[in-house]
N, C-alpha and C positions, 0 to 999 in steps of 0.2 A: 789351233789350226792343225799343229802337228798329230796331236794326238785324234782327231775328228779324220784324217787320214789314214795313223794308224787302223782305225777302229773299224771306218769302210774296207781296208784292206784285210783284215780277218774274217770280216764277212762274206768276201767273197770266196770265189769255188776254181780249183784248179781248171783249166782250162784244156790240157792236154789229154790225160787220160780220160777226162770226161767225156771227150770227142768221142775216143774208141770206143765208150761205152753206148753213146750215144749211136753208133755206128753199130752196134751189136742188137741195137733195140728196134732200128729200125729195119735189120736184118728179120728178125724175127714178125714183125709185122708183116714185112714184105712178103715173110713165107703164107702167112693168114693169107693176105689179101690175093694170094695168087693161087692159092690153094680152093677157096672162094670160086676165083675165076676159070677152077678146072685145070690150071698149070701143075702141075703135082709136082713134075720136073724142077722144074724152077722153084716153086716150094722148098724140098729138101736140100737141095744148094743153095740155096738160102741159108738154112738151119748153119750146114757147115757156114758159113760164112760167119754167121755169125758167132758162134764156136772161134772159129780164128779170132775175132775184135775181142770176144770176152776176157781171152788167154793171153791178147796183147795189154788190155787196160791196164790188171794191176803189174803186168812186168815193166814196162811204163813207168807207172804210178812210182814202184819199187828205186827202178836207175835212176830216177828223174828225182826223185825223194818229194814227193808230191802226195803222198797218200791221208786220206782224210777220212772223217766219218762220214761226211756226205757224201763221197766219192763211193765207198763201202758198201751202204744205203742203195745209192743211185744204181749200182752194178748188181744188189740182188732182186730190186724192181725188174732190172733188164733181164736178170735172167730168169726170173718169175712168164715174163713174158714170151722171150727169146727159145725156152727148154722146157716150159711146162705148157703154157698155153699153146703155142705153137704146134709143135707137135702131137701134142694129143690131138688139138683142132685139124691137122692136115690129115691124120692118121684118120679121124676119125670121118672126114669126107670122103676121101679114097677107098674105103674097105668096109663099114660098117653102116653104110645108111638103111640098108636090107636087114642088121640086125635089132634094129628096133632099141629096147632097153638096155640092152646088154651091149652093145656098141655104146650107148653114152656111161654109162657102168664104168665099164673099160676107161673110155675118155678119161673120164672123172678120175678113178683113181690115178693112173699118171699126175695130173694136173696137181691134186692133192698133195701125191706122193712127193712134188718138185717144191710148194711149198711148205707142209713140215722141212723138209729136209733141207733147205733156206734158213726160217727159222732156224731150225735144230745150230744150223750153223753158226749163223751169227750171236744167239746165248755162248757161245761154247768158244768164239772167236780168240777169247787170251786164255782159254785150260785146255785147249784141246792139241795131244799131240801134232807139229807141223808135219809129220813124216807122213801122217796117216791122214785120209777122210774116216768117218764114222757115215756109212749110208755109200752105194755111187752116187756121184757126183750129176748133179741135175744133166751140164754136156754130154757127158757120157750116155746117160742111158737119152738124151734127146736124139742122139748119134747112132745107136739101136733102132729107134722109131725110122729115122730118118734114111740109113742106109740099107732097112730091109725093102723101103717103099722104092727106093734109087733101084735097086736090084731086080724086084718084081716088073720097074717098071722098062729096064732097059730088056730083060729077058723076055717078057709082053706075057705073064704069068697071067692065069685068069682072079679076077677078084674072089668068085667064089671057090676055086682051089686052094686060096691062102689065107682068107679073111680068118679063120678059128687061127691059124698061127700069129697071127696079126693083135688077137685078143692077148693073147700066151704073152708074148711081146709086149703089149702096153701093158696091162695089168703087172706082170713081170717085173720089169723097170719101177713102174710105181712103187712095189714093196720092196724093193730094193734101196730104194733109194732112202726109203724111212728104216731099212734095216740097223744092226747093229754088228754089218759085217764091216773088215777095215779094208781098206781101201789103199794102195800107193798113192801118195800127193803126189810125187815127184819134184816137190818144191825144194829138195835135197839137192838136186841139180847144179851144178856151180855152174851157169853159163861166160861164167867170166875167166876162168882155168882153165889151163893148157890140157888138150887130151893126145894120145897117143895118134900117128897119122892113121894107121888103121882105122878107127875107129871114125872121121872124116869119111873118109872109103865105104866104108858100113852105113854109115848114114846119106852120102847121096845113093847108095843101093836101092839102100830102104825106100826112101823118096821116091824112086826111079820105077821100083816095083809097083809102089801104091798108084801113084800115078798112071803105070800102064792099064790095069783095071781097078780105079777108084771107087767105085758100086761096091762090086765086093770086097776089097781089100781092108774101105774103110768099117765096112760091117764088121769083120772077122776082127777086124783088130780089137774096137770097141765092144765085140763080143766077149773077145778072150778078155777081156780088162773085166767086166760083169762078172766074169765065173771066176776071175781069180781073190776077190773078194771073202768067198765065202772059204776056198782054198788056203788060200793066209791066214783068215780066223781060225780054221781047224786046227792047221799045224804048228799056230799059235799056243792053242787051247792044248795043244797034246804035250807041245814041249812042256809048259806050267806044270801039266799034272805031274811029266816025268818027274821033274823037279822037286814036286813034293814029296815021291814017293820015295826021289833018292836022299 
């Protein structure tokens, strides 16, 4: 009897972080179904939204010591969903339906570009440095799609004055994402250590800034995070060679 207890008890699934994941999945859906309905707005707050549950699940998962393969699993579905689907399908109602082939083109590769770069990850999940991603990180470039559509749509931009940048932007992202540029994880992070008070100070700033224009703030930020990519491989790649040479 005890051990028939045991045994149901390993089969089942953390209950905690799955929520949040679940919470990030249906974030992302919610972005579809409103983007569908012409809500664009509401759409891309969505995205972020769901961007927050995804980055809460595994830190969750992580304090709570709850982390599991299904858990792992279940959170790159959601974000197959939540960062690849999602956006591309919002993107490409909003800006592209006048572009005929070349708006679903575009689509597709993002979409694409979010699953390799899933995949790629999960092969790679016990060799791959924790410091770095390999590729941006599916949120990130979903947060490019997302905060350029916020920004166009709070400024009341016209479609067809932005729609070719719009392409630039997904496609963009897509090959990035499957790149083999490195990326900060930030999972270096000690959220549990003491930091100097400043640094407190600097952070509700930070917050305080974003907040007052979140359209653009969050664009530029997740911008500057894309180009620093390929900026860190470089000066990567330059020190190595010094190093051989010396």
């Amino acid at each position: 009897m005890t051990s028939d207890k045991a045994s149901i008890r390993r089969r089942g699934i953390y209950l905690l972080p799955n929520l949040f994941t679940t919470g990030a999945l249906f974030a992302g859906f919610y972005a579809i179904t409103s983007a569908m309905n012409g809500r664009y707005e509401t759409a891309v707050v969505a995205i972020f939204v769901a961007m927050i549950l995804d980055g809460l699940d595994g830190r969750v998962a992580r304090l709570t010591n709850t982390q599991s393969e299904f858990g792992a699993q279940y959170d790159s579905l959601s974000d197959m969903v939540s960062f690849g689907v999602a956006p591309a399908l919002v993107m490409y109602l909003w800006a592209f339906p006048s572009l005929g082939r070349l708006g679903l083109f575009a689509a597709f590769v993002h979409t694409a570009g979010a699953a390799l770069r899933l995949a790629r990850f999960n092969t790679q999940l016990e060799t791959a440095d924790k410091r770095y991603f390999q590729g941006l990180a599916s949120p990130a470039a979903a947060a490019i799609l997302a905060g350029f559509i916020w920004i166009c749509l709070e400024h009341g931009y016209p479609i067809d004055m932005v729609k070719y940048i719009a392409i630039a932007f997904t496609i963009g992202t897509g090959l990035l994402m499957v790149s083999n540029f490195r990326y900060t994880s930030f999972k270096s992070i000690d959220l549990k250590g003491k930091v100097p008070f400043f640094v407190a100070i600097a952070m509700m700033l930070g917050i305080a800034f974003v907040m007052a224009q979140p359209q653009t703030m969050l664009f530029l930020l997740f911008l500057a995070y894309a180009i620093s990519g390929p900026v860190i491989t470089l000066v990567q790649r330059k020190r190595i060679m010094q190093e051989r040479k010396g």
